[in-house]
ROSE-421993 format. One record per residue (C-alpha): residue number from 0; residue in one letter; x, y, z negated. Coordinates in steps of 0.02 Angstrom, whole numbers, plus 50000, padded with zeros to 5 digits. Each point is the difference from the previous one (the first is absolute). Layout:
<pts>
PT   pos   code      c1      c2      c3
PT   NUM      A       X       Y       Z
...
</pts>
This chain:
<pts>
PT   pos   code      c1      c2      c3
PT     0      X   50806   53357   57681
PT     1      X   50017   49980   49812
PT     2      X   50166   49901   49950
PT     3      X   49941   49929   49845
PT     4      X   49832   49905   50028
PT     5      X   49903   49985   49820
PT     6      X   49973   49837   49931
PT     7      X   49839   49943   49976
PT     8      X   49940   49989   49834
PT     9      X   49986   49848   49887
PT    10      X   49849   49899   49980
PT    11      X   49941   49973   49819
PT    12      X   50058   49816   50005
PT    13      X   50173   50052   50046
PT    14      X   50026   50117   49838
PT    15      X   49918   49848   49912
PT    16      X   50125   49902   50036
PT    17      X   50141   50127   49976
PT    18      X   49953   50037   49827
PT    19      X   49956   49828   49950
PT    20      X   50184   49942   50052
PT    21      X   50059   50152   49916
PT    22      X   49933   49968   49854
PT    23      X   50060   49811   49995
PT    24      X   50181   50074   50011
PT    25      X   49963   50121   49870
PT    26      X   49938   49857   49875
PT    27      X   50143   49893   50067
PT    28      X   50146   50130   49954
PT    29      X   49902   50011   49821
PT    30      X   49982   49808   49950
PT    31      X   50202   49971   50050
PT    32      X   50014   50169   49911
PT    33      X   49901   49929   49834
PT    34      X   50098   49832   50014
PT    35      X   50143   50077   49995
PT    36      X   49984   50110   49835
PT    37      X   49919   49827   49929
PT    38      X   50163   49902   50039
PT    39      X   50127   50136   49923
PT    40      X   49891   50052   49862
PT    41      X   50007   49787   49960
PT    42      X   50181   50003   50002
PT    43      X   50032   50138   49909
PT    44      X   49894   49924   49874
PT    45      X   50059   49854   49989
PT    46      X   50167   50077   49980
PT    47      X   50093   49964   49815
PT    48      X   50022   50192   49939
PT    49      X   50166   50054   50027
PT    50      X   50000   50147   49882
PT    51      X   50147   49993   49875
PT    52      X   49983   50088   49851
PT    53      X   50129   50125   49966
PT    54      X   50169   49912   49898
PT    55      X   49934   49837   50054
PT    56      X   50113   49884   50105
PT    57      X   49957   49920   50164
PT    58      X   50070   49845   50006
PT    59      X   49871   49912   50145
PT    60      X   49928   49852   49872
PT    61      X   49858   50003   49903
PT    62      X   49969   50054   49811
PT    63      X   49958   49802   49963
PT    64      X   50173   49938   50113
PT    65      X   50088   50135   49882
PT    66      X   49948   49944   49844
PT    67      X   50035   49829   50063
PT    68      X   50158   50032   50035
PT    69      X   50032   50100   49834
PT    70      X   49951   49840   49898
PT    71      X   50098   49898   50110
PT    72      X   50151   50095   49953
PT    73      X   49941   50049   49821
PT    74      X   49997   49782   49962
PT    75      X   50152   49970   50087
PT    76      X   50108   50157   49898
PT    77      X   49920   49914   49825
PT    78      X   50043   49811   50063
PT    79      X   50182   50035   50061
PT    80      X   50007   50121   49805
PT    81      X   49940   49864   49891
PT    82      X   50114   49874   50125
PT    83      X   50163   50109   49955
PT    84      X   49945   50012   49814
PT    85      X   49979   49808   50016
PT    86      X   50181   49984   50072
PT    87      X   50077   50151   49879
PT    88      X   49921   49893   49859
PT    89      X   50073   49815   50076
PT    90      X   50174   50102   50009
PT    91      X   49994   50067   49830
PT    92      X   49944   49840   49921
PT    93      X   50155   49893   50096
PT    94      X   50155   50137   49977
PT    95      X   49938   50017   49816
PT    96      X   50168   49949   49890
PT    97      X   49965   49855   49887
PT    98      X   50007   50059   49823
PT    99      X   50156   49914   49898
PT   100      X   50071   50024   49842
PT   101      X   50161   50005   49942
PT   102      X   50087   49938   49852
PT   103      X   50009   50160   49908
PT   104      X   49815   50055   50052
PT   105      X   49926   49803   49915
PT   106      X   50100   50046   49863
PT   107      X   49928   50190   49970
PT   108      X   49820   49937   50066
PT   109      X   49970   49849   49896
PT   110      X   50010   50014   49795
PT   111      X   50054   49783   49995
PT   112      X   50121   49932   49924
PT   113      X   50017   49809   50072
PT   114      X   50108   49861   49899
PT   115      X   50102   49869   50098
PT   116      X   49893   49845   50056
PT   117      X   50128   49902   49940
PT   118      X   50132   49943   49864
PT   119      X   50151   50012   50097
PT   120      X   49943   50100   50135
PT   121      X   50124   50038   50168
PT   122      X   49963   50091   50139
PT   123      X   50035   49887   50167
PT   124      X   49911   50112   50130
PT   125      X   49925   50195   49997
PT   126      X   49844   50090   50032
PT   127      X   50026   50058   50165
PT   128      X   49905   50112   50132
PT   129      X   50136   49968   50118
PT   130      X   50015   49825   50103
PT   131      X   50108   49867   49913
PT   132      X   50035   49826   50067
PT   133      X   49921   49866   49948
PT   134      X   50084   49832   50014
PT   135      X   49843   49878   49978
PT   136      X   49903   50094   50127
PT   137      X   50154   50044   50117
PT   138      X   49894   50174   50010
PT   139      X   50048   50200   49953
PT   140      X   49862   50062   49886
PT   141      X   49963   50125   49859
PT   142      X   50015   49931   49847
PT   143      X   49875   50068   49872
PT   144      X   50017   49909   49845
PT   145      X   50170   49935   49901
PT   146      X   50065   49844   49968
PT   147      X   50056   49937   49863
PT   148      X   50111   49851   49963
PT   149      X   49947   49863   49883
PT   150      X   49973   49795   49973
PT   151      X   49848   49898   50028
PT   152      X   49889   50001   49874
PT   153      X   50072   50177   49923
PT   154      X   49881   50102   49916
PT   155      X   49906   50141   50075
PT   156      X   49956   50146   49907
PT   157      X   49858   50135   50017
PT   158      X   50105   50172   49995
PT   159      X   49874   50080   49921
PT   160      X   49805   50019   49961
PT   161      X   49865   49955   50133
PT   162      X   49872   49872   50061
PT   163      X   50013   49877   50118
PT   164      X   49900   50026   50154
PT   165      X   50046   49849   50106
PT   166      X   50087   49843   50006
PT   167      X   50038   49943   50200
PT   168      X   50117   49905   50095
PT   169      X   50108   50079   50118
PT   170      X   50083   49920   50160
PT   171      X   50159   50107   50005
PT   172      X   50002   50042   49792
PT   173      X   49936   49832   49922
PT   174      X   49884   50008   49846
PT   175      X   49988   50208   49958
PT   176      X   49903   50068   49836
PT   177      X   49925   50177   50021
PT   178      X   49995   50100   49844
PT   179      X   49914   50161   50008
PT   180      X   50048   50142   49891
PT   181      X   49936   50187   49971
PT   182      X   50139   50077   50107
PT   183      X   50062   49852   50115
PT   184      X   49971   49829   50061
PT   185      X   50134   49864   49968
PT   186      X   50003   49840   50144
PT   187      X   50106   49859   49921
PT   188      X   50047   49861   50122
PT   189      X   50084   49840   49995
PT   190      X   49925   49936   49871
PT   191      X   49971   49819   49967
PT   192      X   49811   49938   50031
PT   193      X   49937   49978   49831
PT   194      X   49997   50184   49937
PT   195      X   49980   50040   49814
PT   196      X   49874   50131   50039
PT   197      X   49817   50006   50071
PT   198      X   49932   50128   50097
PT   199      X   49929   50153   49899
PT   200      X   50114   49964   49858
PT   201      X   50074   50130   49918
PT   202      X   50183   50012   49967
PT   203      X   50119   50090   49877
PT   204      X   50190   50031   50045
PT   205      X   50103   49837   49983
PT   206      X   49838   49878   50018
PT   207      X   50062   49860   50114
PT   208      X   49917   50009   50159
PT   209      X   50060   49817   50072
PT   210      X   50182   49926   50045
PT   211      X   50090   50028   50149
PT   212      X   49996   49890   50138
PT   213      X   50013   50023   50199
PT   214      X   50009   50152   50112
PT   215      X   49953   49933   50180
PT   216      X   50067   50140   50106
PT   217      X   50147   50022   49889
PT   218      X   50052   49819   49965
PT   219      X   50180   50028   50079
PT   220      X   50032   50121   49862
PT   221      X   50025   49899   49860
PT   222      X   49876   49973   49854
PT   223      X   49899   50164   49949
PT   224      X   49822   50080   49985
PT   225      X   49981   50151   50100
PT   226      X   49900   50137   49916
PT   227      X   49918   50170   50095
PT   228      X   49901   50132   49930
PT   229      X   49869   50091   50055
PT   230      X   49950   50205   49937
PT   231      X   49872   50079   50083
PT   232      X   49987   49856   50144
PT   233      X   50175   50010   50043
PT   234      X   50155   49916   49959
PT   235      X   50153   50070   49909
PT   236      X   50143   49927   49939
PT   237      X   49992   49920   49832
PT   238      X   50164   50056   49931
PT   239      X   49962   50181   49980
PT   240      X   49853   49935   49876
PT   241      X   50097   49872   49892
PT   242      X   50042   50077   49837
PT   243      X   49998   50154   50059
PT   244      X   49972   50079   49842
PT   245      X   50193   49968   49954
</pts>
């Protein structure tokens, strides 16, 4: 008896139905298959290129967050600059030392010879850079003109040629006539009110400016007019110009 019996063959609607499930697998495996490829090929796509060009640094931002960034830094370098220069400048300007003048450098810088403003004239107080007491104000300050003693009602005399620029009264030196010469400016205070000069009259050496009065500030020192001068915007002290030619 035969061991292995034959089996019988397949009707047609059997291998109909084989192939037609066969071929649903088939088309299956190929649509996952096609959706597949579509999804990577997307992504890679979509993908920013990563190539780097040879030399060129990697640095994970953008081209636009780097040149951001550059300007960023580019303002902030030129703000804190022109804040130093500001500072360097504010420095320079404070530490700068005042210019002065000594005696001997009004004497070689200004070609003026100045008379005495007055007959009899004595010297009761300096020019002086330095802080000297003053009595009437109970105060240390510099004192920038000189005083000279005198009566009321004295004379006051122009030393030398020049035009009156202003007449004024001060608080601290009384009545004070302002003659303006080519070299220097002359301030003559303490004078009495009624001045025997106008403003923009011009003077000669020896004209009588007014008579000597009050100084306010200095009343403690005795009778005087107190009289600075001016070259260049600054003052100096008087006595190095006062017949200086001798």
């Amino acid at each position: 008896m035969n061991r292995f019996k034959q089996k019988p063959p397949r009707s047609k609607r059997e291998k109909a139905g084989f192939y037609t499930a066969l071929s649903i697998c088939v088309i299956a495996v190929g649509m996952a298959a096609y959706s597949t490829y579509t999804s990577l090929s997307g992504y890679y796509e979509d993908e920013p290129d990563s190539t780097v060009a040879v030399g060129r640094v990697v640095t994970g931002v953008t081209e636009e967050e780097t040149e951001s960034v550059e300007q960023t830094q580019t303002e902030t370098e030129s703000e804190s600059t022109a804040a130093t220069e500001t500072v360097e400048e504010t420095e320079e300007t404070e530490t700068a030392p005042k210019e002065t003048k000594t005696a001997l450098e009004t004497m070689l810088s200004v070609d003026t010879s100045l008379s005495f403003p007055l007959d009899n004239a004595k010297v009761i107080q300096e020019y002086s850079e330095e802080s000297v007491y003053n009595k009437t104000l109970n105060q240390w300050a510099a004192h920038t003109g000189v005083d000279f003693a005198c009566s009321k009602g004295d004379n006051i005399y122009s030393m030398g040629e020049g035009k009156v620029t202003r007449i004024y009264d001060d608080d601290l030196l009384g009545k004070t006539v302002v003659v303006k010469a080519s070299t220097y400016t002359a301030y003559y205070s303490g004078l009495s009110k009624q001045t025997k000069v106008k403003k923009n009259s011009v003077v000669k050496t020896g004209d009588v400016l007014g008579t000597a009065d009050t100084v306010p500030s200095e009343a403690l020192e005795g009778s005087h007019v107190h009289i600075a001068v001016k070259v260049n915007g600054q003052y100096v002290d008087l006595l190095t110009l006062l017949n200086n030619d001798e």
